[in-house]
C-alpha positions as CSV (number, residue, x, y, z in Angstrom):
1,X,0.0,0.0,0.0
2,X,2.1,3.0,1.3
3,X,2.0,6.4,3.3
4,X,2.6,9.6,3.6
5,X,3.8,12.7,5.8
6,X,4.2,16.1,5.0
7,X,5.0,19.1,6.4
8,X,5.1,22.9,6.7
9,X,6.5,25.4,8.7
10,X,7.8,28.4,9.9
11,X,11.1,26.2,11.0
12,X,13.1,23.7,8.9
13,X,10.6,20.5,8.9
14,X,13.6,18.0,7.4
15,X,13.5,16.0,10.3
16,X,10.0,16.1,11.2
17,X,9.1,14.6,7.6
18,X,12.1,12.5,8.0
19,X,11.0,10.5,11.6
20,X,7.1,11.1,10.1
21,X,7.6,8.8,7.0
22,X,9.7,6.5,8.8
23,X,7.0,6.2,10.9
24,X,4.4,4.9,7.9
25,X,7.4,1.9,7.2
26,X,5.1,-0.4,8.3
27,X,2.5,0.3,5.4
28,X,5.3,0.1,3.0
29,X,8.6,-2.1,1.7
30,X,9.2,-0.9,-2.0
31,X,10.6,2.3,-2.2
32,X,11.1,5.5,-0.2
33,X,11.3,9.0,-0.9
34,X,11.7,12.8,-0.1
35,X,11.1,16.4,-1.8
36,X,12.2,19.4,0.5
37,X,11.5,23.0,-0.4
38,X,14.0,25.7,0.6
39,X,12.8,29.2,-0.7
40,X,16.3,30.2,-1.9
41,X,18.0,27.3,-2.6
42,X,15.3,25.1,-4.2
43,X,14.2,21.6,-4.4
44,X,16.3,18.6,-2.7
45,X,15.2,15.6,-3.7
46,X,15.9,11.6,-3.1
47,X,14.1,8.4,-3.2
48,X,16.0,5.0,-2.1
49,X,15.0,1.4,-2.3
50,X,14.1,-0.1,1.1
51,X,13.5,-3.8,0.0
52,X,16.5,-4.9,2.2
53,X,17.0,-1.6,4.1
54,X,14.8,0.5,6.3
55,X,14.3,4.2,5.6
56,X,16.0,5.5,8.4
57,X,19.3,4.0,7.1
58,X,19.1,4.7,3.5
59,X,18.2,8.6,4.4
60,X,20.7,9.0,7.3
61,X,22.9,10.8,4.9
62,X,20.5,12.9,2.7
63,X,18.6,14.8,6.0
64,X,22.1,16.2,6.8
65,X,22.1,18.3,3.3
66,X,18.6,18.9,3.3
67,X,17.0,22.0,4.3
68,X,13.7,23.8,4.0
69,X,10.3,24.8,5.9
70,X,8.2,22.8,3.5
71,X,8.4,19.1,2.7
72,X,6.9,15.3,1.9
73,X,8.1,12.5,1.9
74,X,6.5,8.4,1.3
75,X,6.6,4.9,1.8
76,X,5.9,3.4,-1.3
77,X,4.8,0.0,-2.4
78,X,4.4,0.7,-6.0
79,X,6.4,3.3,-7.9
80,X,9.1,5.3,-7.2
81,X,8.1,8.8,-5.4
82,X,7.7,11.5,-4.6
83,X,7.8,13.3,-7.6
84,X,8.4,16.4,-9.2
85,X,6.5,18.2,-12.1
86,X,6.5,21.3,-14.1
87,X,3.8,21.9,-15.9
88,X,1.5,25.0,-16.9
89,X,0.5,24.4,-13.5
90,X,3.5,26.1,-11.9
91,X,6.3,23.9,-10.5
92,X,5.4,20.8,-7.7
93,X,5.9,18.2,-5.9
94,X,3.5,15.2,-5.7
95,X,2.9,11.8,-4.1
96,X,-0.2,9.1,-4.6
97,X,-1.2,6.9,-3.0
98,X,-3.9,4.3,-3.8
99,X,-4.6,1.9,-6.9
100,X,-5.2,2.5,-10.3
101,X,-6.8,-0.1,-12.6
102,X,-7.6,1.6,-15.8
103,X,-3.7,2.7,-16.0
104,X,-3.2,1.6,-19.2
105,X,-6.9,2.8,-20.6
106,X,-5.7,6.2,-19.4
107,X,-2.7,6.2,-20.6
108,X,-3.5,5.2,-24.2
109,X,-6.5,8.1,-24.4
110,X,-4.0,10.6,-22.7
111,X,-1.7,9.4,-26.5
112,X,-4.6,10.4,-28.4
113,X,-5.9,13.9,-27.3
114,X,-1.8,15.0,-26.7
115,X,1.8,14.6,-28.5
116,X,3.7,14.2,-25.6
117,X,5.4,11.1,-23.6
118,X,5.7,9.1,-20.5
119,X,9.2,8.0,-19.1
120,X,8.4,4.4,-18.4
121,X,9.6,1.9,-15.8
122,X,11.9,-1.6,-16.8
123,X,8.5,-3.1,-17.3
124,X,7.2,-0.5,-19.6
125,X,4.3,0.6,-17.6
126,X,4.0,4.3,-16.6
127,X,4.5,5.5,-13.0
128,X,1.2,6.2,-11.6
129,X,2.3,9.2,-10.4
130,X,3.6,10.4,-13.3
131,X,-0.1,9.1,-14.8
132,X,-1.6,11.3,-11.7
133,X,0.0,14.0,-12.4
134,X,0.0,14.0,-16.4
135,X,-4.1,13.9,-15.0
136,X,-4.1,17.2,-12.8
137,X,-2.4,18.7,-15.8
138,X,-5.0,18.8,-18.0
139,X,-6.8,21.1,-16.0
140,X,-6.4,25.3,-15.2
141,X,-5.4,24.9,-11.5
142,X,-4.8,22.2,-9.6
143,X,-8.2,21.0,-7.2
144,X,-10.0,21.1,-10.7
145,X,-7.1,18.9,-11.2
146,X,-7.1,16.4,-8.7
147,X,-11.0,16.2,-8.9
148,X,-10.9,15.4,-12.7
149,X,-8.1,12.8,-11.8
150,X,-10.2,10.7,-9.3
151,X,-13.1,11.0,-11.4
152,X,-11.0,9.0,-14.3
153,X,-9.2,6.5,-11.9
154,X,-11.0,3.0,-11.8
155,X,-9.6,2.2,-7.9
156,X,-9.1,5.4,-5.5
157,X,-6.3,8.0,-5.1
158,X,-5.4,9.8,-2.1
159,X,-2.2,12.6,-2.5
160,X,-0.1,15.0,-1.1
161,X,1.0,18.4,-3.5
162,X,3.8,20.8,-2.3
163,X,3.5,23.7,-4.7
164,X,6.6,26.2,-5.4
165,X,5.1,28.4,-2.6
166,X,5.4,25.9,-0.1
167,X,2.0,25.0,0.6
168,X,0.7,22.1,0.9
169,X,-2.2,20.2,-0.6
170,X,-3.6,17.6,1.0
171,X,-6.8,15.2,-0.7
172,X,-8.3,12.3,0.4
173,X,-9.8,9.2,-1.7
174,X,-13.0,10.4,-3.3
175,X,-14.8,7.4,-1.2
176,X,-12.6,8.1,2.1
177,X,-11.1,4.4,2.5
178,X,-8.0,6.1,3.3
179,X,-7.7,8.2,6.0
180,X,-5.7,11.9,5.8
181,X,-5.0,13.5,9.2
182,X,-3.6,17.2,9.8
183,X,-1.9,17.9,13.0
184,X,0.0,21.5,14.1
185,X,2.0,23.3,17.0
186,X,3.0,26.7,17.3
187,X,4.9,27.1,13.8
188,X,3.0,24.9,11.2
189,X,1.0,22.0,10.3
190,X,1.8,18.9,9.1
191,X,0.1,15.9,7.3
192,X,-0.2,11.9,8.1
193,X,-2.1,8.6,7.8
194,X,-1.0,8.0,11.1
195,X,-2.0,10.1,14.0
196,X,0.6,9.0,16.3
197,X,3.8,9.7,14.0
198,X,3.0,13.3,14.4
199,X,1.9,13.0,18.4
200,X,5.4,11.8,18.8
201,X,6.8,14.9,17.1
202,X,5.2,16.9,19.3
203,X,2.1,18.0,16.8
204,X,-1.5,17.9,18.0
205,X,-4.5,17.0,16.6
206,X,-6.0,19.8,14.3
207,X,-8.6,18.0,11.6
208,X,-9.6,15.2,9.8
209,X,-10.3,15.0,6.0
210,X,-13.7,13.7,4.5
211,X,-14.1,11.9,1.8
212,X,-13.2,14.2,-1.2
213,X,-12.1,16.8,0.7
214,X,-9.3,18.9,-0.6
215,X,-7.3,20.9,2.0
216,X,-4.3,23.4,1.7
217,X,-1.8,24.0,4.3
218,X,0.2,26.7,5.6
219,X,2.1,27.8,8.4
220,X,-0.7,29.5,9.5
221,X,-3.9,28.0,8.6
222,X,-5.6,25.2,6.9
223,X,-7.9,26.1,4.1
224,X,-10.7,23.7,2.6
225,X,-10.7,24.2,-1.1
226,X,-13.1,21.7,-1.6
227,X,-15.8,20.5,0.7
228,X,-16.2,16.5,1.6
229,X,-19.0,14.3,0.6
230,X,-20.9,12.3,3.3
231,X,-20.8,9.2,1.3
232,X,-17.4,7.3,2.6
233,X,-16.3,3.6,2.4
234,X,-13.3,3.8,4.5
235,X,-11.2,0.4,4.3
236,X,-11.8,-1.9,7.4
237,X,-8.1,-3.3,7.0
238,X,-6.9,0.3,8.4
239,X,-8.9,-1.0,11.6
240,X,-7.8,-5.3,11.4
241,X,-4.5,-4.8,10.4
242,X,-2.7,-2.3,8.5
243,X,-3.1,0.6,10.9
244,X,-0.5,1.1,14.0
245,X,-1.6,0.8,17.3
246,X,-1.6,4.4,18.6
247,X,-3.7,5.3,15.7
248,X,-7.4,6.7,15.7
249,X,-9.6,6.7,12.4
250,X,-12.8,8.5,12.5
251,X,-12.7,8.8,16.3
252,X,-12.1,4.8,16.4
253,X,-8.9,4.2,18.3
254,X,-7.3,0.9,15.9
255,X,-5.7,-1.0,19.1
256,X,-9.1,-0.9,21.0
257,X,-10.6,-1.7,17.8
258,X,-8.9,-5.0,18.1
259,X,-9.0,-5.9,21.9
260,X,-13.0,-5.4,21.2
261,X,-12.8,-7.6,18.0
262,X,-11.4,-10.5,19.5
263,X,-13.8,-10.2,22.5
264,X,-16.8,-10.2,20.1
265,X,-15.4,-12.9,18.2
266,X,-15.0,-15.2,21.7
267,X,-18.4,-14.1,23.1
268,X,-20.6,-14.9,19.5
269,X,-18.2,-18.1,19.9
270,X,-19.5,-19.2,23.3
271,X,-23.6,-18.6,22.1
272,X,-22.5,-21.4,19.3
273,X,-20.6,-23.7,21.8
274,X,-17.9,-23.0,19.9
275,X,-15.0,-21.7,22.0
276,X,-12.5,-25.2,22.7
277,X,-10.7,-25.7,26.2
278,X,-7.2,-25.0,25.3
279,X,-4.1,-24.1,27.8
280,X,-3.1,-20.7,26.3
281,X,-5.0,-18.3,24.1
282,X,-2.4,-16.2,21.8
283,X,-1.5,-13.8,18.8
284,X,0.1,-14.3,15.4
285,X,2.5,-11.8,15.5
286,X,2.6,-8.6,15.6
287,X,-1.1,-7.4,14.4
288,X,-2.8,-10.5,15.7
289,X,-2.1,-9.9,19.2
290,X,-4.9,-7.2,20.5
291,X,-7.3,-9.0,19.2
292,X,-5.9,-12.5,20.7
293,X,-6.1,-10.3,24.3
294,X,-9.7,-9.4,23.4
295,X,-10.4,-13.3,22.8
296,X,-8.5,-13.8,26.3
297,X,-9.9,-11.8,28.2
298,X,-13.6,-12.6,27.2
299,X,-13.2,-16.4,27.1
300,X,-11.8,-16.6,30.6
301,X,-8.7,-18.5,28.8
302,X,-5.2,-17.3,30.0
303,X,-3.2,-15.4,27.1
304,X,0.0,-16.7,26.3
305,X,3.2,-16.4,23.9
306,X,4.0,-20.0,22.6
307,X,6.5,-18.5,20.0
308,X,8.3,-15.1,19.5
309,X,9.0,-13.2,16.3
310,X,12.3,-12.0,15.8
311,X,12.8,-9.1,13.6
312,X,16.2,-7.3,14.5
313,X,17.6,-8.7,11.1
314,X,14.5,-9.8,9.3
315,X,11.9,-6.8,9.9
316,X,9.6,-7.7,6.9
317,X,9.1,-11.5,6.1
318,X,6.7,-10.2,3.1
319,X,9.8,-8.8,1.7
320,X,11.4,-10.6,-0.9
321,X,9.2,-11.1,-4.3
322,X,9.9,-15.0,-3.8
323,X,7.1,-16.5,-2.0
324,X,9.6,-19.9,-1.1
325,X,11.8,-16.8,0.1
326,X,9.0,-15.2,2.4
327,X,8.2,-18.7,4.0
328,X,12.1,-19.2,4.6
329,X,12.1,-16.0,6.2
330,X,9.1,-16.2,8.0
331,X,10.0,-19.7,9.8
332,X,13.7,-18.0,10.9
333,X,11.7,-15.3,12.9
334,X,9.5,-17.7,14.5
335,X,11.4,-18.4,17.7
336,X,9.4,-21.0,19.9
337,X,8.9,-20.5,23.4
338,X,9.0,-25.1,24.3
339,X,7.6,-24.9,27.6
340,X,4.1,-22.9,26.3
341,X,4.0,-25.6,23.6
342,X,4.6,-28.8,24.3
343,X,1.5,-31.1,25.0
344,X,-0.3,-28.0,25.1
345,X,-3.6,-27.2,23.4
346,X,-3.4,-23.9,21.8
347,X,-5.5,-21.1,20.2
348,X,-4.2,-18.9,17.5
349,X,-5.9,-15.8,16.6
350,X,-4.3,-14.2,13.2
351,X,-5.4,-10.4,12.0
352,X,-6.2,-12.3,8.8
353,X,-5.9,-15.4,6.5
354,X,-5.2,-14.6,2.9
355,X,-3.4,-17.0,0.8
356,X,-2.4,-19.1,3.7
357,X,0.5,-20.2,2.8
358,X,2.7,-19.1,5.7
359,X,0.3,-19.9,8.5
360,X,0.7,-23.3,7.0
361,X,4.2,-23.1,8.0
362,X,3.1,-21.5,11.4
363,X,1.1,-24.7,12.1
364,X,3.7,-26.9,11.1
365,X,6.3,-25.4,13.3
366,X,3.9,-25.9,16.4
367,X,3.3,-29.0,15.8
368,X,7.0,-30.1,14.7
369,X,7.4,-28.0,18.5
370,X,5.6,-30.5,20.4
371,X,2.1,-29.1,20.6
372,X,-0.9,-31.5,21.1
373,X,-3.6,-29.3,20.0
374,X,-3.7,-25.8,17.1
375,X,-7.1,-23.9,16.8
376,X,-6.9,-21.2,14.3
377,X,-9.1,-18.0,14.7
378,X,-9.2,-15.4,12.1
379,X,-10.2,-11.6,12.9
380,X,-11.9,-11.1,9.7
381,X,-14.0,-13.0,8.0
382,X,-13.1,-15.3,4.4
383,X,-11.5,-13.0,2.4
384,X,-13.5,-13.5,-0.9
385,X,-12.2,-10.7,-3.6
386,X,-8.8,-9.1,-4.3
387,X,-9.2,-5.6,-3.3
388,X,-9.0,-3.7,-6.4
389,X,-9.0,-0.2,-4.3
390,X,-6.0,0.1,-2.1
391,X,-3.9,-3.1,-3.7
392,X,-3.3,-4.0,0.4
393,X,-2.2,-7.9,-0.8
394,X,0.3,-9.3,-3.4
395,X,-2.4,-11.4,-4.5
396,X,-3.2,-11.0,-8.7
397,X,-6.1,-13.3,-8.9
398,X,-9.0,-13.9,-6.5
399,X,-7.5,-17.9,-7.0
400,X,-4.6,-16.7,-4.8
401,X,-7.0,-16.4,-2.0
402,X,-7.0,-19.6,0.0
403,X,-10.8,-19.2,0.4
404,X,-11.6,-18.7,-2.9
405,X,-9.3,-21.8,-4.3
406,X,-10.9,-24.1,-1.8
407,X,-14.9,-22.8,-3.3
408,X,-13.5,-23.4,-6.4
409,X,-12.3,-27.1,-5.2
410,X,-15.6,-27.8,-3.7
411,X,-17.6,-26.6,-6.6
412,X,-16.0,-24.9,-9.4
413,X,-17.6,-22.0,-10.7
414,X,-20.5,-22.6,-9.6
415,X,-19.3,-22.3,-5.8
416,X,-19.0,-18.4,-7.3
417,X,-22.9,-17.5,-6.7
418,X,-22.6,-18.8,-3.2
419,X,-19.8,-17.2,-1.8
420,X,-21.7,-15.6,0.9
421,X,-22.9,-18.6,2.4
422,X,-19.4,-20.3,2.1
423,X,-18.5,-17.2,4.4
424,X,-21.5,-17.7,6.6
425,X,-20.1,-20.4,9.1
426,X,-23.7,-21.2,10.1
427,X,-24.8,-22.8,7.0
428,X,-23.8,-26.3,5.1
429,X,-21.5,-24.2,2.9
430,X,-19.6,-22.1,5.0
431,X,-19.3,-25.3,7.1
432,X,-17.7,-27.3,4.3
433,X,-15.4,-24.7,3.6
434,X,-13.8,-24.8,7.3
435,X,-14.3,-28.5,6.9
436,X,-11.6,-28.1,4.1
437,X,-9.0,-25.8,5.3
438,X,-8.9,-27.3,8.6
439,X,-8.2,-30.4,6.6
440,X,-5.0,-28.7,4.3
441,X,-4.1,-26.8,6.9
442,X,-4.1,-29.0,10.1
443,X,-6.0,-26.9,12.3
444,X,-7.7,-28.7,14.9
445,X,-10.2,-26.5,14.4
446,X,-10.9,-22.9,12.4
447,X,-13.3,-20.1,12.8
448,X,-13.5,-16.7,11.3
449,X,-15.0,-13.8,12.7
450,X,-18.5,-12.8,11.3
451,X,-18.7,-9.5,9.0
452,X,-21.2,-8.3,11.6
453,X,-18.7,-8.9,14.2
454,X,-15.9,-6.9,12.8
455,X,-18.3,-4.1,11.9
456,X,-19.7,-4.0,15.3
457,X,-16.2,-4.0,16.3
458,X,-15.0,-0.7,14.6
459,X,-17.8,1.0,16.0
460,X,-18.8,3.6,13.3
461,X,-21.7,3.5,11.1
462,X,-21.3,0.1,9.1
463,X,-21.9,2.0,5.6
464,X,-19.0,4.3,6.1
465,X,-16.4,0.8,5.9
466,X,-15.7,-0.6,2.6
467,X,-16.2,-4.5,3.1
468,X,-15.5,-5.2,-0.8
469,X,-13.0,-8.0,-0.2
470,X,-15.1,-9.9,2.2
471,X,-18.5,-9.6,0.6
472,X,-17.9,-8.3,-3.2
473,X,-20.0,-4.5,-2.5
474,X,-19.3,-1.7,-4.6
């Protein structure tokens, strides 16, 4: 996916953008990258790699020759960013976020109506910025610009603009499933996805962007230049998984999110007769934790940590673009913990199940460890669709989704008109599908929380929160 942080200032703001982004690594392992604005001496500019390197390291150098009171900076997992344009438009700086699945459509109509060029990438597709940008041109200034850009994107764009004055514009996805949060102290305001990377920089909390909304900053103020909608369909993964701890979305704090989730999951669990007698109750690591406390605490079942991650020198085990690679990886950081595991019946909760291929390893590992018993518990329910909005998985085809492959085992296409009961553990389909991936997997037993469970969970009115992977809505 990828994140964002900006900044601007009465005060040099190179190392408030510089610990901001760094804070958004988790959303990110692609590329990196930062614009600064000094009014006399210009633009400085650098993006890195951080496949095998984290941002802090590969920018250590460039923040001591960068200098300015206006700047971005992203994590990026797609192309390399930010970037900077000059156009009839004036002279800026830009950086996207979000997924475009018309690229090419646009790209080829952009050919016909004008006799200019893309730079392309080693695969010969177009950066999507660059496509962004090439977008906002077409128009006389630039919020005419941005709207006319997410009203030709098939997927969602959310971005961040520093013009040659400094100022910053901010706009979130025309649907809202990303949020965009300003904060400010007594010089400036600054930008984020994450609340929390600017609390620790000593900003406080100054607004929230609708959906739509289109906001410039300045030292001094921040102006709306184009109102928000009401409708919003704000991504539920923000909540489950992707977002950090600290962070709070539309007044819903993401770590008590999760302690509730897993509590909701136990308790609905219980009214079904469900909830197994095991000897520890605990988290996938990281994300899966909160909500294995929520499960904990509400099942009376003591919380435990069977295995350790260990991530000094393997932070990302979704890294590398070889999935044998990933698995290798992800089995070194598992560290087990023998006296939680042997003979011991345990219960897993994970933030998600996807493709499933590493909790396979997971499950081998505890078993291999000694353990007598391994209940799997997913936070969310069967993920059903690739999300086609915020590109949040690696996954190209909806058959890369362990769910989806086993429906298609079961029943072939025709499994496809029934996906919502194979998600619906309470009737003969969804039964058959646990039934299944119990079976590949070697769970003792699997359950998935219910859609209504994780909505319940977030808190906030269930047709704000885009549920497209789970259940196929628009």
């Amino acid at each position: 996916m990828g994140g964002f942080f900006g900044a601007v200032s009465k005060r040099d703001v190179v190392m408030d953008v510089f610990f901001g982004v760094d804070y958004h690594s988790h959303l990110g392992t692609r590329r990196a990258g930062m614009i600064v604005l000094d009014h006399e001496d210009g633009y400085q500019r650098q993006i890195h790699s951080i496949e095998n390197t984290p941002f802090r390291t590969k920018f250590e150098d460039d923040i001591v020759r960068f200098h300015g009171t206006s700047a971005i900076g992203c994590i990026s997992d797609a192309d390399p960013q930010p970037l900077l344009v000059r156009s009839h438009l004036g002279t800026f700086a830009i950086t996207t976020i979000g997924a475009i699945n018309n690229a090419e459509a646009l790209v080829e109509e952009y050919f016909e109506d004008h006799d200019a060029q893309f730079m392309a990438l080693s695969s010969g597709a177009v950066n999507s910025t660059e496509l962004v940008a090439a977008l906002i041109n077409q128009k006389d200034d630039l919020v005419a610009g941005i709207q006319y850009a997410q009203s030709k994107i098939d997927g969602s764009l959310t971005l961040l603009i520093m013009t040659e004055d400094g100022d910053i514009i901010a706009a979130r996805d025309f649907m809202g499933r990303l949020p965009v949060l300003v904060g400010a102290d007594d010089d400036g305001h600054c930008v984020a996805f994450e609340s929390f990377a600017y609390h620790k920089l000593g900003y406080h909390d100054e607004y929230e962007l609708g959906p739509a909304e289109i906001v410039r900053l300045t030292p001094d103020a921040v102006e709306v230049l184009s109102p928000a909608r009401d409708e919003m369909k704000m991504c539920a993964f923000m909540w489950v998984y992707y977002g950090y701890p600290n962070s709070n979305y539309e007044g819903m704090n993401v770590e008590v999110m999760r302690y509730r989730n897993g509590a909701i999951m136990a308790r609905d669990e219980a009214a079904r007769g469900a909830c197994p007698e095991v000897d520890f109750v605990a988290g996938v690591p990281d994300s899966g934790i909160p909500h294995a406390i929520g499960y904990s605490t509400e099942s009376k079942m003591p919380f435990g940590r069977p295995f350790i991650k260990y991530t000094p020198t393997w932070p990302r085990s979704f890294m590398p673009a070889n999935q044998d690679l990933r698995n290798k990886i992800a089995n070194m950081k598992q560290v087990p913990v023998p006296e939680l595991i042997r003979d011991k019946k345990l219960l897993f909760v994970d933030d998600s199940i996807v493709r499933g291929t590493q909790l396979r390893e997971t499950v081998n590992f505890l078993y291999d460890s000694g353990a007598a018993e391994v209940h799997m518990r997913s936070a969310c329910p069967p993920i059903m669709y690739s999300c086609k909005y915020l590109s949040f998985s690696s996954s190209k085809s909806d058959m890369d989704l362990i769910a989806r492959r086993v429906v298609d085992q079961l029943e072939g296409e025709e499994g496809v008109a029934h996906l919502s009961e194979y998600a619906d553990a309470r009737t003969e389909r969804g039964q058959c599908l646990l039934k299944t991936i119990c079976e590949d997997m070697g769970f003792d037993s699997l359950s998935y929380q219910s859609l209504q469970g994780m909505i319940e969970a977030i808190g906030i009115d269930p047709e704000k929160i885009c549920t497209y992977c789970w259940d196929g809505r628009e």
